[in-house]
N, C-alpha and C positions, 0 to 999 in steps of 0.2 A: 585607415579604412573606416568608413561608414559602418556602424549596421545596427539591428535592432532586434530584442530578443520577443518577437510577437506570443501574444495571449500567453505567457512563461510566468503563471498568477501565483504567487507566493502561498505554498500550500498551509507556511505554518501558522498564518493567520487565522487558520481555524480550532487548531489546540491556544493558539494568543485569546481569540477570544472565547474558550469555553472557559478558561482561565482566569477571565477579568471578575468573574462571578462568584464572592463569598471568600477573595483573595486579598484584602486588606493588610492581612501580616507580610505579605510582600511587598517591597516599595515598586512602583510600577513607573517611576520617574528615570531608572537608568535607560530607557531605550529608547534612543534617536532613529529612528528611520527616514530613509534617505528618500526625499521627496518624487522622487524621478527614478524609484530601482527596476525598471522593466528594464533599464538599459546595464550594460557592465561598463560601468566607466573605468577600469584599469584590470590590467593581470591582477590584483590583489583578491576585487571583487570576483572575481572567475575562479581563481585559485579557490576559495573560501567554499564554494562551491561543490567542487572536486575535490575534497579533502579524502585524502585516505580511499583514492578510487580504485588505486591498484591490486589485483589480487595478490595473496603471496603463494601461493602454491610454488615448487620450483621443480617436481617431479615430473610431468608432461609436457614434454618439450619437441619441436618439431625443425626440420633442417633449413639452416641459413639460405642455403638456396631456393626454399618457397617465395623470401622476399621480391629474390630478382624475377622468380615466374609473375608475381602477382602484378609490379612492376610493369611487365611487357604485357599486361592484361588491363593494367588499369592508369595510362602512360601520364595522365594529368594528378597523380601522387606525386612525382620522380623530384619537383622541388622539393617535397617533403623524406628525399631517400636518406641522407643523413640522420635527418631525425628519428629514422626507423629504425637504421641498421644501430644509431646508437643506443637505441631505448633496449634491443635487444639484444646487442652484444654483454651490456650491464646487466639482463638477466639472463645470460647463457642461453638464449632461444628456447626458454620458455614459458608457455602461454600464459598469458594476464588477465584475458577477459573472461576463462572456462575456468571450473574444480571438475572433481571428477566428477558430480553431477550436473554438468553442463552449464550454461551463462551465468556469473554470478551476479550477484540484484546491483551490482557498481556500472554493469554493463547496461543492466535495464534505463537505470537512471541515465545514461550516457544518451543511449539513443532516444529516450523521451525529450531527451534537451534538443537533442540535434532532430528531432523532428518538428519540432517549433520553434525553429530557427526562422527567421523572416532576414532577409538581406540586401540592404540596398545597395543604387548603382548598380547593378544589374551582380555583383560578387556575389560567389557563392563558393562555397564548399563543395570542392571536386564530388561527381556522383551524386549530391544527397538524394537524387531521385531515387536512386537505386538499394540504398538502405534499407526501406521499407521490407523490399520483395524479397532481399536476400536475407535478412533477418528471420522474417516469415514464412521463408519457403518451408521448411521441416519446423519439427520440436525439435529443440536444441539436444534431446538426447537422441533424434534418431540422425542426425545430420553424420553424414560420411567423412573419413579422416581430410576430404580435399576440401568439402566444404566448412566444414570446421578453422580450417586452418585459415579459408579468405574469407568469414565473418572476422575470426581475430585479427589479421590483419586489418581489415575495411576498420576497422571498429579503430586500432592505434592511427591508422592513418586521416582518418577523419576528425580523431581529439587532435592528434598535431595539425591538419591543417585550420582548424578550432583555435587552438593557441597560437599560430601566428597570427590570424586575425585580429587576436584579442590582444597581442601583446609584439611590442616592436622587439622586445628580447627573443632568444633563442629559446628555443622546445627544453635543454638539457635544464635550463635556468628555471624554468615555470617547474618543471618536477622538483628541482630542490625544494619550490617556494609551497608545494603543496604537501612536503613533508613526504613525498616518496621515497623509500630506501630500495636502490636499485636490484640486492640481492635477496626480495622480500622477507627481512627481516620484521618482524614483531614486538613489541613490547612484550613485557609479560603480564598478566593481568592484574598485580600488585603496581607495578608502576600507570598500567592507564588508569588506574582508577584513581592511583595517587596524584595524575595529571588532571584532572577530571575535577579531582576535590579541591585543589591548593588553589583555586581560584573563588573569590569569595564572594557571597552573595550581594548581590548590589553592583559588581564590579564589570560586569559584563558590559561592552560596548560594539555598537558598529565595526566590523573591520577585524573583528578577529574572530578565532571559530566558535565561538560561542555566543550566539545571537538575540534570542529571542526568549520570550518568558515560559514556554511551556519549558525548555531546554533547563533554565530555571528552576521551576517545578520540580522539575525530575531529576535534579540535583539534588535537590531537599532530601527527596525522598530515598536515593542514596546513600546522604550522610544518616541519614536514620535507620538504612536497615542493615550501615556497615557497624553503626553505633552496638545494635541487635544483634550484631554477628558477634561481637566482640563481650560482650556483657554475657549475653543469654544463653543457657547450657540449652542447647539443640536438641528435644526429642521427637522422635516420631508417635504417633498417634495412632493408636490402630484398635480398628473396629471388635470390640465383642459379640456384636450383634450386625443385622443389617442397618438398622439405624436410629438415632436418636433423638425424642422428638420433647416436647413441653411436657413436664409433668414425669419425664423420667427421672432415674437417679442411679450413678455410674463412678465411679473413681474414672472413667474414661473422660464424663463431664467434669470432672477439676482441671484435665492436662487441656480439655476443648477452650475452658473460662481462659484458663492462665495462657493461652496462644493468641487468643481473642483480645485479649487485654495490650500483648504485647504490639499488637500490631493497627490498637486505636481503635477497633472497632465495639471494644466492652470497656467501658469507661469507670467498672468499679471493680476492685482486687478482689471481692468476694471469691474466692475458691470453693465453696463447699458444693456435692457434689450432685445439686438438684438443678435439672434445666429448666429454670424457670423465664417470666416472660420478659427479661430484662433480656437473658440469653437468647431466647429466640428471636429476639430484635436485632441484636446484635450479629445471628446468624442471617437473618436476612440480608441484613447491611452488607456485610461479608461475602454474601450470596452475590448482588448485585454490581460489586467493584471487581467481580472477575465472569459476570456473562454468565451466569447461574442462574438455574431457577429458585429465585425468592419463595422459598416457601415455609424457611426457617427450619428445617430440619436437615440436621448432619446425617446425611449418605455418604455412600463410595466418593460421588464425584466431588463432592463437598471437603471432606479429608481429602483427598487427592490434592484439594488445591492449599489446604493447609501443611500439608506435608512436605512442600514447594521451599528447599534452603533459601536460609536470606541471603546465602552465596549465589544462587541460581537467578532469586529476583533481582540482584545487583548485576548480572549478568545481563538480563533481561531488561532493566532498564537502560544500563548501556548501550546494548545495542539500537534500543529505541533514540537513546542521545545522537548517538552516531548516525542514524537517518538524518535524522534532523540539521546536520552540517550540512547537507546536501541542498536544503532549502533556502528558496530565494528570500524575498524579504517582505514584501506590501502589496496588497490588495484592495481597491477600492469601489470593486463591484460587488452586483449579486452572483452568489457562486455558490455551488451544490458538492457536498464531500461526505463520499463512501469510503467508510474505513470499511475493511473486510474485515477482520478479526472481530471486530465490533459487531458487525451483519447489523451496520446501523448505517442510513442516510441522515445525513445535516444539512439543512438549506439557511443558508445565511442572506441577509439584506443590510447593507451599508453594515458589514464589520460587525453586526447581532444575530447570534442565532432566534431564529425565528422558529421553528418543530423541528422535530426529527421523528423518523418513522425506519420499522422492521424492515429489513431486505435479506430475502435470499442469495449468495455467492456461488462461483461455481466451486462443485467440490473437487474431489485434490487429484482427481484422474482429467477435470478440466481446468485447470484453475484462471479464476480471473485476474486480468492481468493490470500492473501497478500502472498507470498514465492519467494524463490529463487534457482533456479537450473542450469545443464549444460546443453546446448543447443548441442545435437551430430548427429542430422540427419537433411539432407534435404530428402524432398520426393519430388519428382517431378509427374504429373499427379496422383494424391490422390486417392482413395477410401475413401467415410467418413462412417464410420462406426457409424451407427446411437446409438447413448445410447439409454438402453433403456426405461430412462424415456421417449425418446421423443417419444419412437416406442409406448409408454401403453398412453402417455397423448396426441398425437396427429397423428402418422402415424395411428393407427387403426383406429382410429375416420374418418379419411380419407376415409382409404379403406371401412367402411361399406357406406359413401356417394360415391363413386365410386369406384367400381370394377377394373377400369383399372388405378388408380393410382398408384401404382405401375410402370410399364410401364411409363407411362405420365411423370413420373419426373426418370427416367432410375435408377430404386430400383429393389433391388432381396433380395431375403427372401433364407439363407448362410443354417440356422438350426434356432432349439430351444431350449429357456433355460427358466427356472423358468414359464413354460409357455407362453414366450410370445415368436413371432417370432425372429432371429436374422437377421435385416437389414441393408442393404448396400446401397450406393449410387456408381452407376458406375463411372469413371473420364470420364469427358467431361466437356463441357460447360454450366451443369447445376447445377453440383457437389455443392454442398454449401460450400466445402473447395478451390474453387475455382481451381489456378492451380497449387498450388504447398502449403507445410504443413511445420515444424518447428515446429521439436518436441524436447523437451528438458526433458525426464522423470521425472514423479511424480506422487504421489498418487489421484490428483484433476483431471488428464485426460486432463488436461489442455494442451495447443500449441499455438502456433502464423499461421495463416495462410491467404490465400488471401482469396476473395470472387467475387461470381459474382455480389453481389448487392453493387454496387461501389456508387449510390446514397448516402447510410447512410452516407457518410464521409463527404458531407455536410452540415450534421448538428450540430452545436454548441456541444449538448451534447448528445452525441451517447453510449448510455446505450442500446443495443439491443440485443445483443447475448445471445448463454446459458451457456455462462461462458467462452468460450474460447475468443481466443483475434484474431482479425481480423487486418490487417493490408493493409494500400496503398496503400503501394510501395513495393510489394513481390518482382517483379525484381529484387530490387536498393539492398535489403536484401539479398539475395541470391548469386549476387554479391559480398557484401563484406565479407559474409563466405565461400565463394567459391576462394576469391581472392590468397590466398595462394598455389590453387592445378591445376597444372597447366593446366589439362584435362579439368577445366571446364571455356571457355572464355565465350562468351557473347553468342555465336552462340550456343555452347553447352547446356547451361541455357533454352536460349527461343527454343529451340528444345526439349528440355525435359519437358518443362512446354505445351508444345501442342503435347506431345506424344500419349498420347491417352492411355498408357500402365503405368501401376503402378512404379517407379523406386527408389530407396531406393539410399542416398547417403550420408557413414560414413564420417562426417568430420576430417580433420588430428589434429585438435587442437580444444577442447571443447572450446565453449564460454560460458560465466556466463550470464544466465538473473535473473535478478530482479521483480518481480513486486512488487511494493509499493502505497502506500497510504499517499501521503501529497496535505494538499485542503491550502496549504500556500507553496511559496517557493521563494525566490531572480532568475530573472531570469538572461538571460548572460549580459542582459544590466543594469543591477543593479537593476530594479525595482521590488516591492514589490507584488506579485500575490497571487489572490487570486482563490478558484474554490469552487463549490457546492456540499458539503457534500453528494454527491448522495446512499452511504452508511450506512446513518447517524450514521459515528464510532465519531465522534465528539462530539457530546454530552456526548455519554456513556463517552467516554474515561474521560473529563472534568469531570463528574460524582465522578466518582473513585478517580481523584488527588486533587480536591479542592471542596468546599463549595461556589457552583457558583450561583446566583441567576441575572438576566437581568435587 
């Protein structure tokens, strides 16, 4: 069978190239990439892909006979019934795609792929229309025991009919080949890391799971903090005071020097117990490789992050490894990437980063969610169209403590649906999409956009929104997707963003956005960064590939 994996833009060409920068003691000569990877040319390449997708959980489990209902609900799986009833008889009928806190991130990855699925000759994968909505319809933790059961299904049945497409062998053969163990077994955390490390730097190729140079990187940085673990008598640190700044002096500043030392960021053994300006340089440094505010002075949150085992961060970079199998391989457009943990956008041009600017995520009662899509409209002066969770959880709540809210914050009530009002916010100056939107289609509602509370970007970790992504520098943005067409200079731009009138504007070249999720990455000056699990996909994920215990 024909087919082709459309706009499917290799994410980690954006940790490859922050990477390429101040990276010399790397050789950069082992990695071939494949001239032509939008497409999977063999089970291998697909396998590589899906590595280690399965959950292991084996305690929630639900009855043999959902298969056959689902079956007589969903008749165009039924060549795929073998491969079902055997994927799940090998695990006693139970579920792969849930923990007990609902879809695990192997499942997210699954249907981000299958929703950029492009397929020609008219083939396609039973349903894919229907993914979206069923996926969508609840939060995966309020979903009911029936719906629960026919995501997971839909979800196994859709990879099976995935791999036969992809590969003339059998369903049972492609799991061997992706290192699935049917009774989710685990390594233990001594052996993957021992798997992890016996592969030697320089050695990585195409074709096997370990691909690409950030992947690399953070191998290094492994062997270094298992080096750390192994050598360095482990203490904790803890505060006498609130905190400590230049000019002070502490036996607590000899244990601050000598932690600081160990982990590269104070470059001279000096101990004695005066924070001077050498240390609070190095406390900045420090500061800034985990999403801190630089300000040089050891606080709470600053120990906090010192206090972090080098067990924990070996954890912690693993699992960031283990993202990274999932990712495809080459990119040779302009494309935009939101790490959330970072609450940092990157916009790249031909494989360089070009700025990066602050952004607001949503925080963890909304979270924004992991995908990637083409970014094809500017809007200029916005309407935001309120959802309407917010119009049932907090605009009515509003209007019955004041009458004239509405008005007050320039809202008009369009129509209704499901009962409740449909609201709007007019464009202006109070617009909560600020002045101008960036949208790039998808089933989460999700866009990039300005805002008028410009405060939040002050703060270290800006988890606030309800899910969309807020960005800094809307100008600088708008700008350089604008850059190409010649109507719109600079005067054009900021005249449209204070128009006051809705303005819609197709761009002549879609740009790819990313958003992902890595709380580890090599940044462009080679150092080792870390961020706060503000998601907590960290542990689960950790959960699922090893037998991890602190």
């Amino acid at each position: 069978m024909n087919f082709k994996i459309s706009r499917l833009y290799f994410l980690f060409v954006f940790f490859f190239s922050l990477s390429l920068y101040g990276q010399s003691q790397i050789r950069s000569s082992y990695v071939d990439l494949r001239k032509d990877s939008l497409v999977f040319k063999s089970k291998a390449n697909f396998s590589h892909g899906f590595y280690q997708i399965f959950g292991s959980q084996t305690k929630s489990k639900f009855d043999s006979l959902e298969i056959n209902r689902f079956l007589i609900k969903y008749p165009k799986f039924l060549p795929f019934e073998g491969n079902i009833q055997t994927f799940y008889n090998q695990r006693k009928m139970a579920f792969t795609w849930f923990d007990k806190d609902g879809l695990i991130e192997q499942a997210d990855n699954l249907y981000n792929r299958l929703s950029n699925l492009q397929l020609e000759d008219s083939e396609e994968i039973p349903y894919l229309n229907l993914l979206d909505s069923l996926i969508n319809a609840e939060l995966p933790s309020k979903l009911t025991a029936a719906q629960k059961i026919e995501v997971e299904l839909f979800l196994t049945a859709q990879f099976s009919a995935l791999s036969e497409i992809l590969s003339t062998e059998n369903y049972p053969d492609l799991l061997k080949d992706i290192n699935w163990k049917p009774q989710g077994q685990k390594r233990s955390y001594q052996e993957y890391l021992d798997d992890i490390l016996k592969v030697e730097i320089g050695q990585i190729k195409v074709g096997q799971s370990l691909i690409n140079r950030q992947y690399e990187l953070l191998k290094k940085h492994i062997e270094k903090y298992r080096e750390l673990e192994k050598e360095d008598h482990y203490f904790k640190i803890k505060l006498e005071k609130t905190s400590y700044r230049l000019g002070d002096s502490s036996v607590i500043i000899r244990k601050i020097k000598l932690r600081l030392n160990k982990l590269g960021d104070l470059q001279t053994e000096n101990t004695d117990p005066i924070f001077d300006l050498q240390l609070e340089n190095a406390v900045k440094q420090f500061q800034i490789r985990h999403g801190l505010l630089d300000d040089g002075i050891v606080g709470r949150e600053t120990v906090a992050e010192l206090n972090v085992t080098y067990k924990q961060r070996i954890k912690q970079l693993i699992v960031n490894m283990e993202r990274f199998r999932w990712l495809p391989e080459n990119l040779t457009t302009d494309y935009i990437v939101v790490n959330i943990p970072e609450f940092k956008l990157h916009v790249f041009s031909n494989n360089q980063l070009q700025w990066s600017c602050k952004v607001v995520v949503g925080k963890v009662m909304n979270k924004t969610v992991v995908f990637n899509a083409d970014l094809k409209y500017v809007v200029f002066s916005p309407y935001w169209n309120v959802p309407q969770s917010i119009v049932r959880n907090e605009i009515l709540r509003n209007i019955r403590k004041d009458r004239n809210y509405l008005q007050k914050h320039q809202m008009e009530i369009t129509g209704y649906r499901n009962g409740l009002p449909e609201i709007r916010q007019k464009p202006g100056t109070l617009n909560a999409l600020g002045k101008v939107k960036f949208i790039f289609p998808n089933s989460y509602n999700i866009y990039l956009h300005d805002t008028p509370s410009k405060s939040l970007f002050d703060e270290p970790i800006r988890a606030f929104s309800h899910g969309c992504i807020r960005v800094s520098e809307p100008f600088k943005l708008a700008q350089f997707l604008l850059r190409n067409q010649p109507d719109w200079n600079d005067s054009a731009i900021q005249a449209s963003m204070n128009l006051g009138t809705e303005k819609y504007v197709s761009l002549a070249e879609k740009v790819s956005v990313f958003i992902v999720y890595f709380t580890s990455f090599v940044d462009p000056e080679g150092r080792i960064n870390f961020r706060r699990d503000i998601y907590g996909r960290d542990n689960r994920l950790a959960e699922l590939i090893m037998d991890y215990q602190d």
